[in-house]
C-alpha positions, 0 to 999 in steps of 0.5 A, spaced: 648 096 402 641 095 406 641 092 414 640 086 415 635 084 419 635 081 426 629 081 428 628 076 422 633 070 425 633 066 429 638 064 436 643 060 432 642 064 426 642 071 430 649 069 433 652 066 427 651 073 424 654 077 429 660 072 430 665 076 427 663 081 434 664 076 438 658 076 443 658 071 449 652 066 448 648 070 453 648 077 450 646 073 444 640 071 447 639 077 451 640 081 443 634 075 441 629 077 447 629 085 447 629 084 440 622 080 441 619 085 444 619 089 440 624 094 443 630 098 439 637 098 440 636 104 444 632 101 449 636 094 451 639 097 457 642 091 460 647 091 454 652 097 453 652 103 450 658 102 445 655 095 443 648 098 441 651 103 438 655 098 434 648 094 433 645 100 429 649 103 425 650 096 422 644 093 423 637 093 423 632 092 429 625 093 428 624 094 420 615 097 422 612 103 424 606 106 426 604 111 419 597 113 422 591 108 426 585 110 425 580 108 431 572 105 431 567 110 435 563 104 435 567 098 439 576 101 438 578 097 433 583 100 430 585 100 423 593 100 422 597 104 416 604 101 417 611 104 414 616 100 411 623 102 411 623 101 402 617 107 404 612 102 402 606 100 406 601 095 408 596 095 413 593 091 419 587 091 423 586 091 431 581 088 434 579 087 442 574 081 444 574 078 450 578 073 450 583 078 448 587 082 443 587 080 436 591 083 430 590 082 422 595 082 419 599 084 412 604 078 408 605 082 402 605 089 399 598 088 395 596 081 392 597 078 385 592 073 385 586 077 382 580 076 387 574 080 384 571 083 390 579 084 393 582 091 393 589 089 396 590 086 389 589 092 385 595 094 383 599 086 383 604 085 388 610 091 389 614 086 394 614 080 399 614 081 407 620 078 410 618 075 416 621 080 420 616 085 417 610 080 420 614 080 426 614 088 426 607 089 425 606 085 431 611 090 435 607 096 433 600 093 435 604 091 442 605 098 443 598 101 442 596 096 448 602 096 453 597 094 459 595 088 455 599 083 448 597 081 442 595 074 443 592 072 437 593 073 430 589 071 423 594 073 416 588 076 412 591 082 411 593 084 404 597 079 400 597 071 399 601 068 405 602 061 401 604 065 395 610 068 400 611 061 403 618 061 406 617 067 409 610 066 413 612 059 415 618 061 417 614 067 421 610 062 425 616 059 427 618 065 430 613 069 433 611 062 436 618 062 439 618 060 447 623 065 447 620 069 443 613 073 443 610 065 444 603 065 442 600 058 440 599 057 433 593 055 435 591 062 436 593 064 429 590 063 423 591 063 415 586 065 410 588 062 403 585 063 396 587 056 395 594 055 391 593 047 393 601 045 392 603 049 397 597 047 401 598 041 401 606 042 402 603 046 408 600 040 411 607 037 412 611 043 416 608 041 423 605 048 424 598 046 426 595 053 425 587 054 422 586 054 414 582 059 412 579 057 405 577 062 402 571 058 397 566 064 395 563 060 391 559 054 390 561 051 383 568 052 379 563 057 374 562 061 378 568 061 383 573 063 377 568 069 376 571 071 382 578 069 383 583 067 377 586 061 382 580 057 380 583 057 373 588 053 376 586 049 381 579 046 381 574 046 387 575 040 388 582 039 388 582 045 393 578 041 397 581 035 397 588 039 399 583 042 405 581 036 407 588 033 407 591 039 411 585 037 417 587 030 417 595 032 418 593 036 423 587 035 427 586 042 426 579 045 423 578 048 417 573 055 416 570 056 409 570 063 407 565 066 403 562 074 402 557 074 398 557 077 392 550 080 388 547 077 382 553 072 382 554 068 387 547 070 393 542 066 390 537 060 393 540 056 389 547 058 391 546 055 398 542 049 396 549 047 392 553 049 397 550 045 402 548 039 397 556 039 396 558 039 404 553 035 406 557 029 401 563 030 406 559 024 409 558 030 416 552 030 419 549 035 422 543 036 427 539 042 428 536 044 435 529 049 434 530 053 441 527 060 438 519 057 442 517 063 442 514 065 434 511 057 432 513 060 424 522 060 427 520 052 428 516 052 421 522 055 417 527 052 420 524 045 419 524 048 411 531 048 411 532 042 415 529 037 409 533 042 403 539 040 406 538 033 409 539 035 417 536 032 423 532 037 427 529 037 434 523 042 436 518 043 441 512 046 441 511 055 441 513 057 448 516 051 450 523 052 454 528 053 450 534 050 455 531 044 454 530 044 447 537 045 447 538 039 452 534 035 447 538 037 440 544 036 444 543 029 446 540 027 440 546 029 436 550 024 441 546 019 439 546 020 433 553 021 432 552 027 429 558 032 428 556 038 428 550 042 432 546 048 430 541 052 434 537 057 433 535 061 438 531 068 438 534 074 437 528 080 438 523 079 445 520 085 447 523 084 454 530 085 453 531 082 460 527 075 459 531 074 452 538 075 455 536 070 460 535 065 455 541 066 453 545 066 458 541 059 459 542 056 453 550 058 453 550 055 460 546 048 457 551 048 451 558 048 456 556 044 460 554 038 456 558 040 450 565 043 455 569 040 449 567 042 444 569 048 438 563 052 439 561 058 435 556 064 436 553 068 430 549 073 432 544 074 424 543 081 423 539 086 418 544 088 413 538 095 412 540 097 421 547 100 420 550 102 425 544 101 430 544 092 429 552 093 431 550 097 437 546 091 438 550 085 437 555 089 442 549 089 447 549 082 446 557 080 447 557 078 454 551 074 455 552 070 447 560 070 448 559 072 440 564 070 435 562 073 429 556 076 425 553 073 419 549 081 414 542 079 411 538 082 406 545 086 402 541 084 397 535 088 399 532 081 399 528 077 406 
């Protein structure tokens, strides 16, 4: 008969399922706390050595393993192959930002949803993880990093986390536990390709974490090209249920989309995609901070009047600190609900362009301390590796929160 695993429980649960060894309540708690985090039986040394004994040959402590990791010259990041005790694996990312540890994370042994550009779904789905295996990844990441914790987690590995409902929602439970690894839940987020009954299920358990949508279309057509799912449930069906779970929490929702060539990257993809998110009724203002090529105003301008947004510019080589200031005000007044700036990637003087955006940033904080700020940095797909060296460069001074590839097409 397997081993159940305790790591999986919670208090109460953990307690009922020891009954029968009539352990005190604080042992209880003591089994609870050493199992969060993340150590064996063997390691609990507050508890004796006939108890833990007892523990290990009828019960399981931390059902992961490390498999083997694989480590980015380029940054650290460090790719996880995780072991199972049914011998199957999954996998997980460890990534390192200045704000923290943050790991990606697997709910299920492969996927059965079908997304055309997804690998994780190749082969269906083998199994479900238990929410004690979700935990136990977490664990295996502790341990790389003894110095430091994981302190933010996105459920984008393999697997569809609403197509494992009970077990995801009782993980979120778990791992946010006072007594337990405590991260916030609004440290966590949850990428889903869209299975709206249980979206909107969802909405209603009280765990305000961040849905992820993943959309990668603008259009029901082209969407159940790529994923199957759009066959049962329509975009705006998918949206709808999107919106309701943004109502319910107050929490933000992200719309994922990869580009896919020849299928979905095309002008009047975006053109489409705009028109359908600007009916959301949000508006939006554009700051044209990049003074230092007139045609940066210029283009931008372009695409201001393609997808009906507000936009403030100065003239060429004016200071970009105040078109920001401007674009900032501008958007207050207007009640706009969302800002974008643009501002200048290349200068021939390093120095001068870290300086304008150590300015900017400063700019934005000051007049926006509240607001969920995002910065991309936009880089040509065609540099490789030397445009992440870049985009490392630029990390401290832009605080970077993501990076958008251009010309994988081979296109401007």
């Amino acid at each position: 008969m397997d081993k159940l695993e305790l790591l999986g429980l919670f208090p109460q649960e953990l307690g009922e399922a020891l009954a029968d060894m009539k352990l005190p309540a604080y042992r209880v708690k003591q089994l609870f706390s050493w199992l969060h985090r993340g150590a064996r039986f063997e390691e609990m040394t507050n508890i004796s050595k006939p108890l833990r004994e007892t523990l290990a040959q009828n019960y399981a402590d931390q059902p992961v393993s490390l498999l083997e990791q694989r480590v980015s010259k380029l940054d650290g990041t460090r790719k996880l192959l995780y072991a199972l005790r049914d011998g199957n694996c999954v996998e997980g990312v460890l990534m390192h930002y200045h704000h923290g540890y943050t790991l990606c994370l697997s709910t299920q042994v492969g996927c059965r949803m079908g997304c055309a550009f997804c690998a994780s779904t190749l082969n269906g789905c083998v199994r479900s993880l238990g929410a004690a295996e979700m935990l136990g990844q977490v664990h295996c990441a502790n341990r790389l990093i003894a110095d430091d914790h994981i302190s933010n987690i996105v459920l984008m590995g393999s697997g569809e986390p609403l197509d494992n409902y009970d077990n995801v929602t009782r993980f979120l439970r778990l791992v946010s536990h006072p007594d337990g690894l405590n991260i916030g839940l609004r440290h966590i987020s949850l990428s889903t390709c869209g299975l709206v009954p249980q979206m909107k299920r969802f909405a209603r358990e009280g765990l305000p974490v961040t849905l992820s949508l993943s959309l990668h279309a603008p259009n029901d057509t082209i969407r159940r090209q790529l994923m199957p799912v759009a066959n049962a449930y329509p975009i705006e069906e998918v949206l709808d249920a999107t919106r309701a779970y943004v109502e319910a929490t107050g929490r933000r929702a992200i719309i994922e989309y990869a580009l896919v060539r020849g299928v979905n990257s095309e002008l009047a993809h975006a053109d489409e995609l705009a028109a359908r998110f600007g009916a959301e009724g949000k508006k939006v203002v554009l700051g044209a901070a990049d003074t230092f090529r007139a045609a940066a105003a210029e283009q931008l301008t372009v695409w201001a009047e393609r997808a009906g947004c507000g936009i403030v510019k100065h003239g060429e080589g004016s200071d970009p600190g105040a078109v920001v200031f401007d674009a900032i005000s501008a958007a207050k007044a207007r009640g706009a609900d969302i800002v974008i700036i643009d501002t200048a990637g290349r200068l021939h003087n390093k120095t001068n362009l870290m300086n304008e955006l150590n300015k900017i940033t400063r700019v934005i904080r000051r007049e926006l301390p509240e607001a969920d700020i995002e910065t991309l940095m936009v880089l040509d797909a065609t540099t490789g590796q030397n445009g992440l060296i870049q985009a490392k460069q630029f990390l401290d001074t832009a605080d970077l929160t993501g990076i958008v590839l251009t010309k994988l097409d081979g296109t401007a």
